[in-house]
N, C-alpha and C positions, 0 to 999 in steps of 0.2 A: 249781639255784643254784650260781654258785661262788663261791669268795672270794679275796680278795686281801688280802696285808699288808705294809703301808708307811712309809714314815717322815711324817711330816707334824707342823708347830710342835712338832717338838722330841719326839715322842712316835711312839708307834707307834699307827697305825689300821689297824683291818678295816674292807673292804668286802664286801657278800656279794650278788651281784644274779644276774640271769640276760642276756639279750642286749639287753633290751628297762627293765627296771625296777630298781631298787634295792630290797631288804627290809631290810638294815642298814648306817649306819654308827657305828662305835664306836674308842673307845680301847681299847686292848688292853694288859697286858702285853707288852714285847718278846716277838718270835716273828722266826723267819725271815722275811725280806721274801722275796714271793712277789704275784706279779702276774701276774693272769691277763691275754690281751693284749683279752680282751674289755672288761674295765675301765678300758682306756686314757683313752678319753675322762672320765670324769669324776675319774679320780686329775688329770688335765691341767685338769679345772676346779677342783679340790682348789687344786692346786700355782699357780694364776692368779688363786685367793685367798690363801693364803701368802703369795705376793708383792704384793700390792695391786692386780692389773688385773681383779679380779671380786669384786662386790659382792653376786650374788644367783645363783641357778641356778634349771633349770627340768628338773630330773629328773622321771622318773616315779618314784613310788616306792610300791610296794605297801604298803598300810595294811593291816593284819590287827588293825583297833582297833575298839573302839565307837563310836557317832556322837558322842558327847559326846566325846570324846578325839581325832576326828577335824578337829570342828570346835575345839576349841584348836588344832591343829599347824597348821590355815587361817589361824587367826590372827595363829600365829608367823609365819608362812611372810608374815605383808602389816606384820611391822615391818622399817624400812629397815635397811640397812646404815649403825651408827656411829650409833641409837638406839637407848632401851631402855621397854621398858614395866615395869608392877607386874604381879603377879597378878590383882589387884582390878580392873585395866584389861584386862587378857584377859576376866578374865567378863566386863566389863561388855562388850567388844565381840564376845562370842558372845550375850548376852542374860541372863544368868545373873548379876547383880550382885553377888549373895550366895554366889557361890561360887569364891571365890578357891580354896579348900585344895583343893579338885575338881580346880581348875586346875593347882595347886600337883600331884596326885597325876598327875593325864593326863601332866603334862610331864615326869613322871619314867619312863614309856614310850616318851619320843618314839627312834625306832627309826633316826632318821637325824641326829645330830649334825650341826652349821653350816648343813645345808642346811634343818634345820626348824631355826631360830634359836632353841633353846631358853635360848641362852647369853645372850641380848638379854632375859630376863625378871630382875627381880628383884623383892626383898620390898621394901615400902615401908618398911620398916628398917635396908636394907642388902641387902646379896648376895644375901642368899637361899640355896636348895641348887644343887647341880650331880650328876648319877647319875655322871656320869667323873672329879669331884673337884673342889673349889673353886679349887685350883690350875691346873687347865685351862679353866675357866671364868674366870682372871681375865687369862690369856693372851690368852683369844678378844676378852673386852671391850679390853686393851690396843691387842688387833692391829686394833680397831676406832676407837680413839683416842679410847673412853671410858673416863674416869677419874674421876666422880665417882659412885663407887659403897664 
């Protein structure tokens, strides 16, 4: 695996894959930007969401999770770009109705930021949590051109 570290909405991200698949992306405190040139391509799909000419991606990205956690991020991964689901609509569209906090707990592993849309979930309360900070999760929904949340 190698890693890369970059600028993106305003923040600094790692990416950490090998030739073929992704195992993380994340927010990071600033760190030297450092780009491996193996990672080219999907920092360029990063950067073609940034700018508004990409809506979804289609990484591979190694799961090292449970099935139950697996099938939440399948989940994320089928809300569009610029909607947002609840928790409670994630169970219910893995079968699990009753378990939203599950949902709520899976998504706070999710290992790949924007490209598993963890940031298109919210509480049926409000916002909800975010693991990279509520402030970058209200960027994500912005840059999506939702605002009633």
């Amino acid at each position: 695996m190698k890693t890369s570290t970059f600028p993106f909405l305003g923040t600094t991200f790692q990416l950490i894959a090998d030739e073929k698949q992704v195992s993380s992306l994340n927010r990071v405190e600033h760190q030297d930007i450092v780009i491996d040139p193996s990672h080219i391509r999907w920092i360029e799909d990063l950067k073609a969401y940034e700018h508004g000419h990409k809506t979804s991606f289609d990484w591979l990205i190694a799961f090292d999770h449970t099935e139950f956690q697996k099938r939440v991020f399948k989940a994320l991964q089928s809300i569009p770009f610029g909607e947002v689901k609840t928790y409670g609509e994630i169970a219910t569209m893995i079968g699990q109705p009753k378990a939203s906090r599950a949902v709520g707990q899976a998504i706070s592993k999710n290992p790949v930021l924007i490209v598993v849309p963890c940031h298109r979930v919210l509480a049926s309360n409000g916002l909800g949590g975010f693991s990279s900070g509520l402030d970058l999760k209200k960027v994500l929904l912005k840059h999506e051109n939702i605002t009633n949340f």
